[in-house]
mmJSON file of the N, C-alpha and C atoms, coordinates in Angstrom:
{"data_MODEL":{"atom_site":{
"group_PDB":["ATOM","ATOM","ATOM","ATOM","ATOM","ATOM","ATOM","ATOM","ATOM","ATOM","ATOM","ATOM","ATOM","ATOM","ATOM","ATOM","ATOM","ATOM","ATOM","ATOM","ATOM","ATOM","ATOM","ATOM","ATOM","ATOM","ATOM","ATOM","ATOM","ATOM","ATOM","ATOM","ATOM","ATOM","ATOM","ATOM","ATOM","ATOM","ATOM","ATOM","ATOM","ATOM","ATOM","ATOM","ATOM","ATOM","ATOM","ATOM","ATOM","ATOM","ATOM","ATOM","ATOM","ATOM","ATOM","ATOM","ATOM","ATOM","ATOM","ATOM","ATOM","ATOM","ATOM","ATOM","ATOM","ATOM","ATOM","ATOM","ATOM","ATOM","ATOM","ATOM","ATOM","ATOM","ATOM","ATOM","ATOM","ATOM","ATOM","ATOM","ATOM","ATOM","ATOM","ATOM","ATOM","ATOM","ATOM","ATOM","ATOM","ATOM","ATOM","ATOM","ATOM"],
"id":[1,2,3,4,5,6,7,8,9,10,11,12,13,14,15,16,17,18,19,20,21,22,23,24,25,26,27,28,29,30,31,32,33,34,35,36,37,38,39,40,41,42,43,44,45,46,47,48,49,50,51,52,53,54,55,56,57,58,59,60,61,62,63,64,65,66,67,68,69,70,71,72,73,74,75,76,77,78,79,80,81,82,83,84,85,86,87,88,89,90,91,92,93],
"type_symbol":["N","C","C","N","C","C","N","C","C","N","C","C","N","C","C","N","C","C","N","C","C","N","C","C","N","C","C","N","C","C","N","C","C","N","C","C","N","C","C","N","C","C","N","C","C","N","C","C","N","C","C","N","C","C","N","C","C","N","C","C","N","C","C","N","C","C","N","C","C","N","C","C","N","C","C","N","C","C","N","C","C","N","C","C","N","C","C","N","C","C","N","C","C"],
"label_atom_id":["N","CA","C","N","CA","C","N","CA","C","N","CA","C","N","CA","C","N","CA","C","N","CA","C","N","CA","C","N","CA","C","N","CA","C","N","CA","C","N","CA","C","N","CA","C","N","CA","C","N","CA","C","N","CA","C","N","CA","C","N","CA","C","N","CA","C","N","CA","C","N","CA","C","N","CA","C","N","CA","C","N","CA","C","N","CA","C","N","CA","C","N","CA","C","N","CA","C","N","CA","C","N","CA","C","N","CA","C"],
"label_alt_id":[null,null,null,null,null,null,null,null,null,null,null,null,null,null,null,null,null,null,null,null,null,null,null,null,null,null,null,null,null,null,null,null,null,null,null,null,null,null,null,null,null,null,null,null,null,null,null,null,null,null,null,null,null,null,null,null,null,null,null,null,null,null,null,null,null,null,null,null,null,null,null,null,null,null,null,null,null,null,null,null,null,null,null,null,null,null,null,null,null,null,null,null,null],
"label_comp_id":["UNK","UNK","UNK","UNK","UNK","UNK","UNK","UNK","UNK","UNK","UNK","UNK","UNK","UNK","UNK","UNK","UNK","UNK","UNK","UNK","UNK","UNK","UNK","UNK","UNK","UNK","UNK","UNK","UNK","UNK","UNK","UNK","UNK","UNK","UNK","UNK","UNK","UNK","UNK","UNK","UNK","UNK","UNK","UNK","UNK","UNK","UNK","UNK","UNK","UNK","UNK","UNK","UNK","UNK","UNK","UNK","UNK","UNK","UNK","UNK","UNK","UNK","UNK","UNK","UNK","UNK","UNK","UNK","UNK","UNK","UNK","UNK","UNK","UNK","UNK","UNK","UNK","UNK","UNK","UNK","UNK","UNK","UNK","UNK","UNK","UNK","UNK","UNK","UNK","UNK","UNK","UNK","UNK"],
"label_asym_id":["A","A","A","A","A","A","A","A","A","A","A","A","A","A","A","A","A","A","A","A","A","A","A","A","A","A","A","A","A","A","A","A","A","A","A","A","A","A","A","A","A","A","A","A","A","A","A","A","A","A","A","A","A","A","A","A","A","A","A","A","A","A","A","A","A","A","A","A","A","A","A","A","A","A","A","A","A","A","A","A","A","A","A","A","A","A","A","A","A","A","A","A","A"],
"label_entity_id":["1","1","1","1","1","1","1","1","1","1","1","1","1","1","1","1","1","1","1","1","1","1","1","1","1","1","1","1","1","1","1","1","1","1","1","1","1","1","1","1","1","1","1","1","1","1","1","1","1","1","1","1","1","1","1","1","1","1","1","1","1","1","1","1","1","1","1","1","1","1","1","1","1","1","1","1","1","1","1","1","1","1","1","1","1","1","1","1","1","1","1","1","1"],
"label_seq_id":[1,1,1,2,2,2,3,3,3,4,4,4,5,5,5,6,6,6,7,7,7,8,8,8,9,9,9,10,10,10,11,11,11,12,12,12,13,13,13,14,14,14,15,15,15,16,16,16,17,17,17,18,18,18,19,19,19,20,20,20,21,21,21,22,22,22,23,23,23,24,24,24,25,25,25,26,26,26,27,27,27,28,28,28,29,29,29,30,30,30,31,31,31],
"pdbx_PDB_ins_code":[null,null,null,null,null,null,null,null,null,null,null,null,null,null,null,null,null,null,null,null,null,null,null,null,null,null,null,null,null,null,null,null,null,null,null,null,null,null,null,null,null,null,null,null,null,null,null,null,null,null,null,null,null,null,null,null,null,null,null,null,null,null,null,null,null,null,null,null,null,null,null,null,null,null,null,null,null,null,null,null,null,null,null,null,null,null,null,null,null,null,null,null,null],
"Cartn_x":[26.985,26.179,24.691,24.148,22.888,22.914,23.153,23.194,22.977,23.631,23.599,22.239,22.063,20.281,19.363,19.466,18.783,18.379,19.55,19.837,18.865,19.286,19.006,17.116,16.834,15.56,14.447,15.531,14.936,14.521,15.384,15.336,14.264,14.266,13.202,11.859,11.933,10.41,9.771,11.077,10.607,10.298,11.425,10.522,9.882,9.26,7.689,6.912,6.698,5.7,5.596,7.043,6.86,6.178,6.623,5.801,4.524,4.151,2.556,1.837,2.28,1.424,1.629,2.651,2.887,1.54,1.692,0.554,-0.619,-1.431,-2.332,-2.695,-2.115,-2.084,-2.524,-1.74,-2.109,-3.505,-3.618,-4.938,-5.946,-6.108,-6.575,-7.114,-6.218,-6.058,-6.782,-6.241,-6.709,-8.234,-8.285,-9.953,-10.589],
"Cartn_y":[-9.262,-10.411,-10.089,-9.045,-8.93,-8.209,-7.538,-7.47,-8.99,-9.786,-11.167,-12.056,-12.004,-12.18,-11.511,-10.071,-9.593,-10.595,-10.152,-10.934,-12.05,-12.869,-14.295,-14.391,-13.243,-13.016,-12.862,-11.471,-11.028,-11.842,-12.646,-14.027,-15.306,-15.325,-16.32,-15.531,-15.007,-14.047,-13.925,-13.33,-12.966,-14.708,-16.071,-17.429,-17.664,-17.583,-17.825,-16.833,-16.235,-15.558,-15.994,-16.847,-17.134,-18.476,-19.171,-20.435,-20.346,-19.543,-19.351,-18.662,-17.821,-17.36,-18.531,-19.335,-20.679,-21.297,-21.808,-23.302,-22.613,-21.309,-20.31,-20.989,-20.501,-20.747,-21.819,-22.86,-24.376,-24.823,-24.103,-24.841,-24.125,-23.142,-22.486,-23.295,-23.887,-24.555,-25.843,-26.715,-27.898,-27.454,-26.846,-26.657,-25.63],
"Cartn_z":[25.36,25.778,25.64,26.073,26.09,24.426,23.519,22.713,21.407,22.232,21.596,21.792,23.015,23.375,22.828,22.763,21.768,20.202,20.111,18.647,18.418,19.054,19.072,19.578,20.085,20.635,19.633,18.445,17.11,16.111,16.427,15.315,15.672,16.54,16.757,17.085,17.141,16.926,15.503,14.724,13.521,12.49,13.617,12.901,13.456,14.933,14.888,14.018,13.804,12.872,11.816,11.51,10.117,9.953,10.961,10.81,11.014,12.143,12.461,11.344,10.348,9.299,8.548,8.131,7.133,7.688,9.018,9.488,9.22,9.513,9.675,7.858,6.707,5.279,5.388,5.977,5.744,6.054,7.245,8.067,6.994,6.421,5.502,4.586,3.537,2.653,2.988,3.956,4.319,4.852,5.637,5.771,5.364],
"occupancy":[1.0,1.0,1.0,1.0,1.0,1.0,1.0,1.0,1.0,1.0,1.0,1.0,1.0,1.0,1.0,1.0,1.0,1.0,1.0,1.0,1.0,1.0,1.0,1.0,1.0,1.0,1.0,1.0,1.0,1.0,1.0,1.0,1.0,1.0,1.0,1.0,1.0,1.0,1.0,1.0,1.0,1.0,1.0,1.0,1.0,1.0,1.0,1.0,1.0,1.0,1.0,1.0,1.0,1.0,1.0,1.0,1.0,1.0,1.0,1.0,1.0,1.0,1.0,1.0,1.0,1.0,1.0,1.0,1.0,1.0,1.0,1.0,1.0,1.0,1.0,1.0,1.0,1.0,1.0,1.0,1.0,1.0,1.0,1.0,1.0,1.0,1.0,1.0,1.0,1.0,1.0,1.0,1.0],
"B_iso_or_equiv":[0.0,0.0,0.0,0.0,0.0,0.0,0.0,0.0,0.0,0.0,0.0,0.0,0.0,0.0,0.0,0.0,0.0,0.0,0.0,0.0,0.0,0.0,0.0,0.0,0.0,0.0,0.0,0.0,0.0,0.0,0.0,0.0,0.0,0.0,0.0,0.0,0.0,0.0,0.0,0.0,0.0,0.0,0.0,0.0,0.0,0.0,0.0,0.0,0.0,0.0,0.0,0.0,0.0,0.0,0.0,0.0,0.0,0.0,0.0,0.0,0.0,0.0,0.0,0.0,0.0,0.0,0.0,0.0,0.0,0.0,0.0,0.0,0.0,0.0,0.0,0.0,0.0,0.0,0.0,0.0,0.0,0.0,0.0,0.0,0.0,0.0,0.0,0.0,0.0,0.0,0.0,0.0,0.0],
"pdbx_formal_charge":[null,null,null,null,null,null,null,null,null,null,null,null,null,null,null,null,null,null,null,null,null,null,null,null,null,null,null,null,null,null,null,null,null,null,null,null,null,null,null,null,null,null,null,null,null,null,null,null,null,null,null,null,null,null,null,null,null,null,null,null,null,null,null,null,null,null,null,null,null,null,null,null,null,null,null,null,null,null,null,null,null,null,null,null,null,null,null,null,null,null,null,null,null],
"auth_seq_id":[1,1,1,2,2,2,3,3,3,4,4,4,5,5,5,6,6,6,7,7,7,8,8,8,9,9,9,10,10,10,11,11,11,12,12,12,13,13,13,14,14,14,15,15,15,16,16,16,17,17,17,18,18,18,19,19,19,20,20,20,21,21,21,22,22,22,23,23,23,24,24,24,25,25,25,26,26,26,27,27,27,28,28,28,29,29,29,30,30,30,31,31,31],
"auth_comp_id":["UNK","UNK","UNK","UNK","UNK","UNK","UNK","UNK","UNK","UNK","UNK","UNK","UNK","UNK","UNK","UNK","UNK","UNK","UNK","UNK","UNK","UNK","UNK","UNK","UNK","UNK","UNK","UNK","UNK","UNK","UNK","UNK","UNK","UNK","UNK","UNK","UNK","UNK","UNK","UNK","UNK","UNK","UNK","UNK","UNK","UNK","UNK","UNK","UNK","UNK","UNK","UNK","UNK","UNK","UNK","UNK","UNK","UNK","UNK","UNK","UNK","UNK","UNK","UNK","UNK","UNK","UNK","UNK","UNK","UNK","UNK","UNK","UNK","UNK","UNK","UNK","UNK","UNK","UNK","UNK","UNK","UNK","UNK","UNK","UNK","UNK","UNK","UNK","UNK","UNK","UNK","UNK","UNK"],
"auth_asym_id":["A","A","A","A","A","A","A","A","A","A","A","A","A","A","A","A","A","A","A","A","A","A","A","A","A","A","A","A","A","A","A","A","A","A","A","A","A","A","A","A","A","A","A","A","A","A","A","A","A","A","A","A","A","A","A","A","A","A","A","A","A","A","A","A","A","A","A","A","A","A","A","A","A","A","A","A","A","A","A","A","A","A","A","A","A","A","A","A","A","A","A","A","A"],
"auth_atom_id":["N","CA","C","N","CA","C","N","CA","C","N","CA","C","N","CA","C","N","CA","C","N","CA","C","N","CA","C","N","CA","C","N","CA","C","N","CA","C","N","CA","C","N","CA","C","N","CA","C","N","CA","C","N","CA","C","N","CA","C","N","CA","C","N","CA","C","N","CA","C","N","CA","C","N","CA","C","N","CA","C","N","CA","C","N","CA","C","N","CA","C","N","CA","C","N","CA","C","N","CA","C","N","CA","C","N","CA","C"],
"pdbx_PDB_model_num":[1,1,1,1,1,1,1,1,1,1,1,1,1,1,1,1,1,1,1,1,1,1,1,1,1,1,1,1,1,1,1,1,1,1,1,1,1,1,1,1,1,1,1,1,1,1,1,1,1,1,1,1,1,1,1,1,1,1,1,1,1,1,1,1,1,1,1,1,1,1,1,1,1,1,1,1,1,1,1,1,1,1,1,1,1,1,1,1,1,1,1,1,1]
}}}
């Protein structure tokens, strides 16, 4: 169970980062 939270912890960490460097690019671009 906590192994699974982990998990699930790893993963949404590693997609916020991904979106926040994506929007970070964008806002870039756009301004």
């Amino acid at each position: 169970m906590i192994l699974f939270l982990l998990y699930i912890y790893l993963i949404y960490v590693l997609f916020n980062n991904l979106i926040n460097s994506n929007l970070n690019d964008f806002l870039k671009v756009r301004f």
